[in-house]
PDB file of N, CA, C and O in Angstrom, chain B, residues numbered from 101:
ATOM      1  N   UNK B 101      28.181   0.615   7.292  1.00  0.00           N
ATOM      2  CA  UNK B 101      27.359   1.720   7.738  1.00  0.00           C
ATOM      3  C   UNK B 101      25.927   1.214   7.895  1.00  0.00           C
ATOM      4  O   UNK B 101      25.204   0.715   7.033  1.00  0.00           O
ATOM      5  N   UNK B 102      25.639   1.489   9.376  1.00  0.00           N
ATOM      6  CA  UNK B 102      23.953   0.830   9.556  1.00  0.00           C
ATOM      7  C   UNK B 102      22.986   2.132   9.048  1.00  0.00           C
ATOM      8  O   UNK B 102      23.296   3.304   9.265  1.00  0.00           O
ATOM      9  N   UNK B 103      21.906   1.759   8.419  1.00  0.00           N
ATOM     10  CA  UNK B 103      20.915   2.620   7.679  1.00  0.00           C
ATOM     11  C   UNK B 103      19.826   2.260   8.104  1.00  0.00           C
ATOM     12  O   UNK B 103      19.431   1.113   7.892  1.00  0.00           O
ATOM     13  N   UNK B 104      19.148   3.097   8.753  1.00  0.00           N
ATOM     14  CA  UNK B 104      17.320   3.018   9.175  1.00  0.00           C
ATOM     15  C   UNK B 104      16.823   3.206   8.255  1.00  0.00           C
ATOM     16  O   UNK B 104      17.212   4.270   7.773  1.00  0.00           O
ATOM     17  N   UNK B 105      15.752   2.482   7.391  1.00  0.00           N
ATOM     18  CA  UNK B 105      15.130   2.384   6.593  1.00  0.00           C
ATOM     19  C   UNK B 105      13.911   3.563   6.829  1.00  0.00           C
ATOM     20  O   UNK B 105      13.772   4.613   6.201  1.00  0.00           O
ATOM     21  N   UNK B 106      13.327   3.189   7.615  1.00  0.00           N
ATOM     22  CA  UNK B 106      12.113   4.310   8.417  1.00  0.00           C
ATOM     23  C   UNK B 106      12.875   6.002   8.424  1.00  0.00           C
ATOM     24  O   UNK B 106      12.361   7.026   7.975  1.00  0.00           O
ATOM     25  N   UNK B 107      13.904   5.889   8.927  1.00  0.00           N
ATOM     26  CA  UNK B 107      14.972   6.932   9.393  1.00  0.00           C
ATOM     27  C   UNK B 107      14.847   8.056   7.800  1.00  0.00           C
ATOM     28  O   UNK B 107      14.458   9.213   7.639  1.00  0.00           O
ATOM     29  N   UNK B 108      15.343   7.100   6.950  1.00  0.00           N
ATOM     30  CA  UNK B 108      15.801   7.626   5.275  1.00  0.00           C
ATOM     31  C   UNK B 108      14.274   7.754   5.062  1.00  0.00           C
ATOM     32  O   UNK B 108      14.225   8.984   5.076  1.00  0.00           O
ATOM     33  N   UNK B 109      12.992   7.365   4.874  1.00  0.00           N
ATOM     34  CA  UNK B 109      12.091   7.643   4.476  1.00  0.00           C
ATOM     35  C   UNK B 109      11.208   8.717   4.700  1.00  0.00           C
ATOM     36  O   UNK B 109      10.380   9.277   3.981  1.00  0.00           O
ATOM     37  N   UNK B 110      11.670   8.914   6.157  1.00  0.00           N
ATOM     38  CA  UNK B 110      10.526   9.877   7.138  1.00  0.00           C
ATOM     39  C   UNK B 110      11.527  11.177   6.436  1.00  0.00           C
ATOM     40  O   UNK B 110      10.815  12.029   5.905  1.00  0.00           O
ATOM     41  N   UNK B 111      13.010  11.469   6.343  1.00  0.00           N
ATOM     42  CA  UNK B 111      13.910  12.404   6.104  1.00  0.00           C
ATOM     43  C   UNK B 111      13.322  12.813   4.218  1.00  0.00           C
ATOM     44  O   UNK B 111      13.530  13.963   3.831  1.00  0.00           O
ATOM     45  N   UNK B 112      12.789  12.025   3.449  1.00  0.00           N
ATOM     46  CA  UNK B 112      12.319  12.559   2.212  1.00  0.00           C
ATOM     47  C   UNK B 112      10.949  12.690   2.091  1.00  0.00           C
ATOM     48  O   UNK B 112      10.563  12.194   1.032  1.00  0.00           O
ATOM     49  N   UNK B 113      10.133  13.126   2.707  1.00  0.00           N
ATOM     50  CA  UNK B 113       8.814  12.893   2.517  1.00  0.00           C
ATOM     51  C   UNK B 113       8.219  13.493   0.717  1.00  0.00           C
ATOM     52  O   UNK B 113       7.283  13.038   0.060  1.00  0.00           O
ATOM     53  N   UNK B 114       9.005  14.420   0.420  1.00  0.00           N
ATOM     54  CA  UNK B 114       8.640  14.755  -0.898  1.00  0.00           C
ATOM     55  C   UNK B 114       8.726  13.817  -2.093  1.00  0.00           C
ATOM     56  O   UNK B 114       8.389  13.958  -3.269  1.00  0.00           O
ATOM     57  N   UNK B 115       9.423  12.566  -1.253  1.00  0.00           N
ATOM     58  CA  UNK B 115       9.780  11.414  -2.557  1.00  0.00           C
ATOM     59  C   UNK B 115       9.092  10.229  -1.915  1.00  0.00           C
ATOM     60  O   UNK B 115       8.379   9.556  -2.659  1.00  0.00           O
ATOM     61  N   UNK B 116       9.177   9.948  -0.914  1.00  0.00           N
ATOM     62  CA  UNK B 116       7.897   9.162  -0.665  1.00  0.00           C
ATOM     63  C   UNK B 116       6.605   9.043   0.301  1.00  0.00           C
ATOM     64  O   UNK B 116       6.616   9.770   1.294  1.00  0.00           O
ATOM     65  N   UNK B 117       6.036   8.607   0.198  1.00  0.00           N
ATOM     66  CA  UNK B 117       4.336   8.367   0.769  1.00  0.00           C
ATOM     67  C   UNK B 117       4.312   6.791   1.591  1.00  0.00           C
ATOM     68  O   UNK B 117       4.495   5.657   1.148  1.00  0.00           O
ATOM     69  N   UNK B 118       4.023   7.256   2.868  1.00  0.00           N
ATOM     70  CA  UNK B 118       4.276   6.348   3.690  1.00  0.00           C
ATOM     71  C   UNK B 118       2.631   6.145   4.351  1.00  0.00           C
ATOM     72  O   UNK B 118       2.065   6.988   5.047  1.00  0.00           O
ATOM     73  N   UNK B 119       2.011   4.708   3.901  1.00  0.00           N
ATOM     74  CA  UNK B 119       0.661   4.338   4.503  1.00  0.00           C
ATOM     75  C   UNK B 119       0.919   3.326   5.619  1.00  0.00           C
ATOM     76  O   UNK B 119       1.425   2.205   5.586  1.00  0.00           O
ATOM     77  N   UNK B 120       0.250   4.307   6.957  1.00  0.00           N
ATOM     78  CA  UNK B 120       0.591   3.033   7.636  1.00  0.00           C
ATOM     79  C   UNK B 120      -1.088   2.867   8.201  1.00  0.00           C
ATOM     80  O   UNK B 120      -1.600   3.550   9.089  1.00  0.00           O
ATOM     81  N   UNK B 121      -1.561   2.083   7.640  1.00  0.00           N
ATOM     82  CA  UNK B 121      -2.838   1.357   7.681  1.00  0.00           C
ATOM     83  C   UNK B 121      -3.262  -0.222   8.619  1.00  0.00           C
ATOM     84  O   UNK B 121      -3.437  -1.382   8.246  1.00  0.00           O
ATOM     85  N   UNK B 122      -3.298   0.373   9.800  1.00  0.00           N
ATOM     86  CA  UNK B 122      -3.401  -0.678  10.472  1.00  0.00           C
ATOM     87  C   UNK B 122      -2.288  -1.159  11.065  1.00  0.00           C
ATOM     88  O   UNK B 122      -1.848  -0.253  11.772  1.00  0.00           O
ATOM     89  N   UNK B 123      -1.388  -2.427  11.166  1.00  0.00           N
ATOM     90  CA  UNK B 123      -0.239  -2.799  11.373  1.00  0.00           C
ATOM     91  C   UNK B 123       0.625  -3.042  10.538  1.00  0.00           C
ATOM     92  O   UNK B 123       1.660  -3.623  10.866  1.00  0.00           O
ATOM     93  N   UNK B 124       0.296  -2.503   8.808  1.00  0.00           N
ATOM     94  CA  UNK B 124       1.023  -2.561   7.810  1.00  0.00           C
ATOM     95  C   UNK B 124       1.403  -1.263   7.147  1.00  0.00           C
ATOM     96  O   UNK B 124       0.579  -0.374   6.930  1.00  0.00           O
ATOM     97  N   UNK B 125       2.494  -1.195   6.877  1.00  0.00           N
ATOM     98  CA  UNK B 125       3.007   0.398   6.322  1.00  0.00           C
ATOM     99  C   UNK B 125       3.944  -0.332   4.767  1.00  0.00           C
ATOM    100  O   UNK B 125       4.774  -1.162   4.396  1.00  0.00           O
ATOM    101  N   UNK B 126       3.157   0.582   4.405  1.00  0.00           N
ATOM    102  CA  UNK B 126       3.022   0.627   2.439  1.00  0.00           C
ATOM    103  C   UNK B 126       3.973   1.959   2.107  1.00  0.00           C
ATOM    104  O   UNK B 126       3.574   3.056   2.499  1.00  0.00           O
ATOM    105  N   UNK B 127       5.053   1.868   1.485  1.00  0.00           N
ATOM    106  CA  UNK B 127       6.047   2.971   0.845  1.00  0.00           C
ATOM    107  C   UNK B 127       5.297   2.808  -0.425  1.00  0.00           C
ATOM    108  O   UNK B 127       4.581   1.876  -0.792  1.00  0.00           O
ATOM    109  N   UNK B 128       5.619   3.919  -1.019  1.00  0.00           N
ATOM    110  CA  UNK B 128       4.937   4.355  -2.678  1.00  0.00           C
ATOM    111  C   UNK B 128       6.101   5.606  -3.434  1.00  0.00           C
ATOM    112  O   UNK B 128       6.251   6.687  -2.865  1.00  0.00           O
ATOM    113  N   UNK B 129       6.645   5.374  -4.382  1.00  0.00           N
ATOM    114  CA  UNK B 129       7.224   6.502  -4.489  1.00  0.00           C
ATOM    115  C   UNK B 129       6.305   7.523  -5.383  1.00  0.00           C
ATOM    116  O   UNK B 129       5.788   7.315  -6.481  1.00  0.00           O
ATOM    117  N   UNK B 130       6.263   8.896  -4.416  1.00  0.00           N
ATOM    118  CA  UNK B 130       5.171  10.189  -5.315  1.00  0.00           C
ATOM    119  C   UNK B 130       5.056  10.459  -7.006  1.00  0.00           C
ATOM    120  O   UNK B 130       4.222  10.923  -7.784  1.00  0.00           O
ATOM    121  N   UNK B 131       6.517   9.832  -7.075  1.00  0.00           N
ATOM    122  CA  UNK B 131       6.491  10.163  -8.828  1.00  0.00           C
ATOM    123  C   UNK B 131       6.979   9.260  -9.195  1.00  0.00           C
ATOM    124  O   UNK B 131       7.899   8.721  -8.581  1.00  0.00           O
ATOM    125  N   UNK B 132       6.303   8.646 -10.781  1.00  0.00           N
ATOM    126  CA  UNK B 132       6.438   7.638 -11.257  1.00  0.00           C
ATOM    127  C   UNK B 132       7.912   7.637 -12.631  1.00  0.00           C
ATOM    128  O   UNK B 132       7.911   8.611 -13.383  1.00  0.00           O
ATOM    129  N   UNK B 133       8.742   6.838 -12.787  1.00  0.00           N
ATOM    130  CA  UNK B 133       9.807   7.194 -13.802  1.00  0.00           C
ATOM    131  C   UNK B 133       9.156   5.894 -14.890  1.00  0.00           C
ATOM    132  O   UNK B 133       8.327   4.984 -14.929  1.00  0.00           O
ATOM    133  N   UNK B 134      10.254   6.611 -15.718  1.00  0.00           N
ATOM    134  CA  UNK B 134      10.208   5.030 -16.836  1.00  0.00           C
ATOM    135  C   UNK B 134      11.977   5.377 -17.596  1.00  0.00           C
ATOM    136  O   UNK B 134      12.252   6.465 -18.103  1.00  0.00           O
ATOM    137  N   UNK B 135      12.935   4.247 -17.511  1.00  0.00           N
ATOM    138  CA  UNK B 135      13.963   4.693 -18.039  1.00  0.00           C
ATOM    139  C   UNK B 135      14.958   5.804 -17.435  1.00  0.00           C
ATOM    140  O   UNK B 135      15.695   6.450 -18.181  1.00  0.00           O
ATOM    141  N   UNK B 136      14.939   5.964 -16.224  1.00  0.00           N
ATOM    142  CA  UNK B 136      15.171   7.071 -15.669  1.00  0.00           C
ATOM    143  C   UNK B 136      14.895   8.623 -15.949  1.00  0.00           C
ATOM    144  O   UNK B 136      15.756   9.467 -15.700  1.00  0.00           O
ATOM    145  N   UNK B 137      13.511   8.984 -16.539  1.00  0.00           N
ATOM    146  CA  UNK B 137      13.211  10.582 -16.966  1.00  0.00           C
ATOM    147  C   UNK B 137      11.517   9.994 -16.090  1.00  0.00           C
ATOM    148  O   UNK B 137      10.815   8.984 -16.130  1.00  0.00           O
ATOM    149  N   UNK B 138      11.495  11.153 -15.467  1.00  0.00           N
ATOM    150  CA  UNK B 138      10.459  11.315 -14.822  1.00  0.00           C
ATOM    151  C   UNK B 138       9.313  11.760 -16.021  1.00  0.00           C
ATOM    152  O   UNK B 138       9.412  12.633 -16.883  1.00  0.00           O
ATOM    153  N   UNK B 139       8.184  10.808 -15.729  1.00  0.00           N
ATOM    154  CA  UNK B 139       6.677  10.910 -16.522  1.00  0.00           C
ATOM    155  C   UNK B 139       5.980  12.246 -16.390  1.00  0.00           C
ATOM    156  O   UNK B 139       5.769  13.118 -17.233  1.00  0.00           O
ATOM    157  N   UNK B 140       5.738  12.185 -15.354  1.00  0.00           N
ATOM    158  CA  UNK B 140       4.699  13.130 -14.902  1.00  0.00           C
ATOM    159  C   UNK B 140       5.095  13.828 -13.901  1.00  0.00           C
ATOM    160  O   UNK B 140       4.951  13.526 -12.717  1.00  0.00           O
ATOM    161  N   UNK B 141       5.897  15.323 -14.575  1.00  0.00           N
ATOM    162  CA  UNK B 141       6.927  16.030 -12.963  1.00  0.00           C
ATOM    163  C   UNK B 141       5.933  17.191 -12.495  1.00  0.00           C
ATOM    164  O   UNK B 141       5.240  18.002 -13.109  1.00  0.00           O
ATOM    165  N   UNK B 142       6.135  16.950 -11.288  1.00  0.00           N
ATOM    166  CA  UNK B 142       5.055  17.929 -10.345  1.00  0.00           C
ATOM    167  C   UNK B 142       6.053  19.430 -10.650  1.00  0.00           C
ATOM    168  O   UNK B 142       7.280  19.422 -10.558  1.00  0.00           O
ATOM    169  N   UNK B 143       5.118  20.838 -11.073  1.00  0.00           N
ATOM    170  CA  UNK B 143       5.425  21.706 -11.429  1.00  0.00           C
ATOM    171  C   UNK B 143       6.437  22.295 -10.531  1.00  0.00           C
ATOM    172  O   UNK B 143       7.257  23.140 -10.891  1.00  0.00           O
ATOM    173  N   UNK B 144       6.351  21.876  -9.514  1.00  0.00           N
ATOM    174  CA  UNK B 144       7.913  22.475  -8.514  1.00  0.00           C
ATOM    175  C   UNK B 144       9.167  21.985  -8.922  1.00  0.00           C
ATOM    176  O   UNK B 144      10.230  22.538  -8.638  1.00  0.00           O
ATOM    177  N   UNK B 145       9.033  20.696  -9.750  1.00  0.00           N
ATOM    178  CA  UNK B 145       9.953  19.599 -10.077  1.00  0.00           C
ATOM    179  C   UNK B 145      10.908  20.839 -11.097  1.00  0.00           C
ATOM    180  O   UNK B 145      12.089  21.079 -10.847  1.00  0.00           O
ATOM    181  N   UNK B 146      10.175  21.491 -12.188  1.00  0.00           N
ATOM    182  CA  UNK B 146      10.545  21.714 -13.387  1.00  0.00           C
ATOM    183  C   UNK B 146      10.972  23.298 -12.906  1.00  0.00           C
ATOM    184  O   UNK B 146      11.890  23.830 -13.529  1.00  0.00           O
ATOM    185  N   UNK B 147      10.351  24.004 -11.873  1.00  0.00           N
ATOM    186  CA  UNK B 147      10.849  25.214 -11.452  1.00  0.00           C
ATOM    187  C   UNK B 147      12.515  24.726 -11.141  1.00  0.00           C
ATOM    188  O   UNK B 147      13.364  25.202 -11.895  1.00  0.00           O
ATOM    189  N   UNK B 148      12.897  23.930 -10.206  1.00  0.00           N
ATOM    190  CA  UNK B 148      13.735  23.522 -10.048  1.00  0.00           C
ATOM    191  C   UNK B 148      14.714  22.975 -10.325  1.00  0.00           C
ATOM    192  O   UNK B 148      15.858  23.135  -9.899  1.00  0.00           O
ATOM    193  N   UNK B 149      14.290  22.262 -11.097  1.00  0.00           N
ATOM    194  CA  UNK B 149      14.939  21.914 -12.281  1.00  0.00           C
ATOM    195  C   UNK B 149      16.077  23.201 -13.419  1.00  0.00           C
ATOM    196  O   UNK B 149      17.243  23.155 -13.810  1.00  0.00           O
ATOM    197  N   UNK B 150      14.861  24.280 -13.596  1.00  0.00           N
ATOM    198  CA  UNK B 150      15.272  25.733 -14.233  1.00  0.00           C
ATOM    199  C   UNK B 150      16.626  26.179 -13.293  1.00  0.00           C
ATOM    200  O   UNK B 150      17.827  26.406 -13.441  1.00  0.00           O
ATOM    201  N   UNK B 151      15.586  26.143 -12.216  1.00  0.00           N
ATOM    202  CA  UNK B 151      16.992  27.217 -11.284  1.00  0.00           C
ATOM    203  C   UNK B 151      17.724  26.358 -11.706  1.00  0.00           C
ATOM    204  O   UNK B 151      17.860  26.910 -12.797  1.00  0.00           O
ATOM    205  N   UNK B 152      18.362  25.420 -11.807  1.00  0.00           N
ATOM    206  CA  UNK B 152      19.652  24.338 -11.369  1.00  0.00           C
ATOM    207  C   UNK B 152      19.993  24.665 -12.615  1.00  0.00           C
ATOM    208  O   UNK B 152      21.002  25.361 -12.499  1.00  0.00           O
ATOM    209  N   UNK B 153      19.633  24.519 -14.090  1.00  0.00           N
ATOM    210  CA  UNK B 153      19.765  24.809 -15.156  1.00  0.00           C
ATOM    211  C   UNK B 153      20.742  26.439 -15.176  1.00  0.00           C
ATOM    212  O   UNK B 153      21.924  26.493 -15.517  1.00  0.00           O
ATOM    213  N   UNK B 154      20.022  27.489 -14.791  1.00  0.00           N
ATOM    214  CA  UNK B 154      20.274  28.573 -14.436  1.00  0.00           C
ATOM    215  C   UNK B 154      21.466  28.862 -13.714  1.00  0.00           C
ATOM    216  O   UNK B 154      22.257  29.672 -14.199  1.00  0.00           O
ATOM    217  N   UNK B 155      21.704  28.316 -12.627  1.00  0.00           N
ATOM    218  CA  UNK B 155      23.030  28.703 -11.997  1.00  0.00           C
ATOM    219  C   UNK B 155      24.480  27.727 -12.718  1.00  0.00           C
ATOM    220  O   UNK B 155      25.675  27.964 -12.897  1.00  0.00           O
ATOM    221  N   UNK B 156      23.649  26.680 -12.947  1.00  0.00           N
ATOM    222  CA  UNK B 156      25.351  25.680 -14.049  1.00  0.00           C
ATOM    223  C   UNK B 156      25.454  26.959 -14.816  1.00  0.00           C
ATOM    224  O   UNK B 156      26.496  27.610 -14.735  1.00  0.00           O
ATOM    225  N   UNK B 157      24.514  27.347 -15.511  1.00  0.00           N
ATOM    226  CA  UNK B 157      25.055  28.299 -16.587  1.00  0.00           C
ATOM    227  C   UNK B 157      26.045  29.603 -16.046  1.00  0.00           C
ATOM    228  O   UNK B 157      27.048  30.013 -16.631  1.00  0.00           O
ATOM    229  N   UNK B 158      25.613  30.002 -15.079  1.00  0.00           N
ATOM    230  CA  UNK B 158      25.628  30.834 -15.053  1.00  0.00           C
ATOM    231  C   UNK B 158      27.159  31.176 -14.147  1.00  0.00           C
ATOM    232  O   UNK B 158      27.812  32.191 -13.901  1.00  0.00           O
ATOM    233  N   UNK B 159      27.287  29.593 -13.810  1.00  0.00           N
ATOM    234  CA  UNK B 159      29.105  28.911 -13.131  1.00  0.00           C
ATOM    235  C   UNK B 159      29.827  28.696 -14.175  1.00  0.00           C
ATOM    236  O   UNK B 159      30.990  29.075 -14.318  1.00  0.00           O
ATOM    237  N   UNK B 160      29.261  28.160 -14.853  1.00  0.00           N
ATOM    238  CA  UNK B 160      30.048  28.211 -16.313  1.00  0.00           C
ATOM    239  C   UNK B 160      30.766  29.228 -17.109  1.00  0.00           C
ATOM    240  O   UNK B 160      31.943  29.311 -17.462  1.00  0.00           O
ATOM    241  N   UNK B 161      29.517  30.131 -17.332  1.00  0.00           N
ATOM    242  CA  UNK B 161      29.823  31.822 -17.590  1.00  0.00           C
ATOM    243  C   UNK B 161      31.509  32.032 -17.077  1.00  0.00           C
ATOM    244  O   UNK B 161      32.590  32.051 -17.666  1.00  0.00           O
ATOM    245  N   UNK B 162      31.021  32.188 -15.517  1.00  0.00           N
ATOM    246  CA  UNK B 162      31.854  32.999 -14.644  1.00  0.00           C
ATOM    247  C   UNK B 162      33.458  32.904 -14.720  1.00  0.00           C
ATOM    248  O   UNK B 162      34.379  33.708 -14.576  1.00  0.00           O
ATOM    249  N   UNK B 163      33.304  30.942 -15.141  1.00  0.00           N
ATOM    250  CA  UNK B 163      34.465  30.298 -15.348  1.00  0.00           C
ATOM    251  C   UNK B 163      35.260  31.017 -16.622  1.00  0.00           C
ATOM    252  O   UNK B 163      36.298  31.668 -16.746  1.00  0.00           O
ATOM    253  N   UNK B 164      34.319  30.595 -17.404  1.00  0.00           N
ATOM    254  CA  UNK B 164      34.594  31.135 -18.995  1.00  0.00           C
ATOM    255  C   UNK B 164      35.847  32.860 -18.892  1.00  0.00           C
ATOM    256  O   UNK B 164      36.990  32.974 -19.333  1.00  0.00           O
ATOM    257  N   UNK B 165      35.172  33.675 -18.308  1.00  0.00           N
ATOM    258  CA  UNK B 165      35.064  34.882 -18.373  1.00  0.00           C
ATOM    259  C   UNK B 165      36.160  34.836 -17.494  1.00  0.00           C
ATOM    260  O   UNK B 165      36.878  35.813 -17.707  1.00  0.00           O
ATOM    261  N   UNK B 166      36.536  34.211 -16.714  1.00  0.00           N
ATOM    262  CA  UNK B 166      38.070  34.324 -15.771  1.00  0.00           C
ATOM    263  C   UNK B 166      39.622  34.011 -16.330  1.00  0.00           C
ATOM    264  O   UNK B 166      40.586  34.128 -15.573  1.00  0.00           O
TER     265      UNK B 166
END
């Protein structure tokens, strides 16, 4: 399977930051990890995070209860 690199990057912009400065283009990823748990999560991160929290539970429940 051929993969555009540019293609996959431009498609996440919320995960990365693309400098293109001159004739050189610099990727950065927006948030920094350590160990796989994100350091410093941008407050949309953790809303989101909730919902997702929120509906497992709440599939779970449904399961339970059937």
């Amino acid at each position: 399977m051929e993969v555009n690199l540019q293609e996959l990057l431009l498609k996440h912009p919320g995960i990365f930051y693309i400098s293109t400065k001159g004739s050189t283009q610099t990727v950065l990823l927006r948030e920094s990890y350590s160990k796989g748990c994100l350091i410093d999560p941008n407050p949309i991160y953790n809303v989101r995070r909730k919902m997702l929290d929120l509906m497992e539970n709440a599939r779970s429940d449904s399961v339970w209860m059937s």
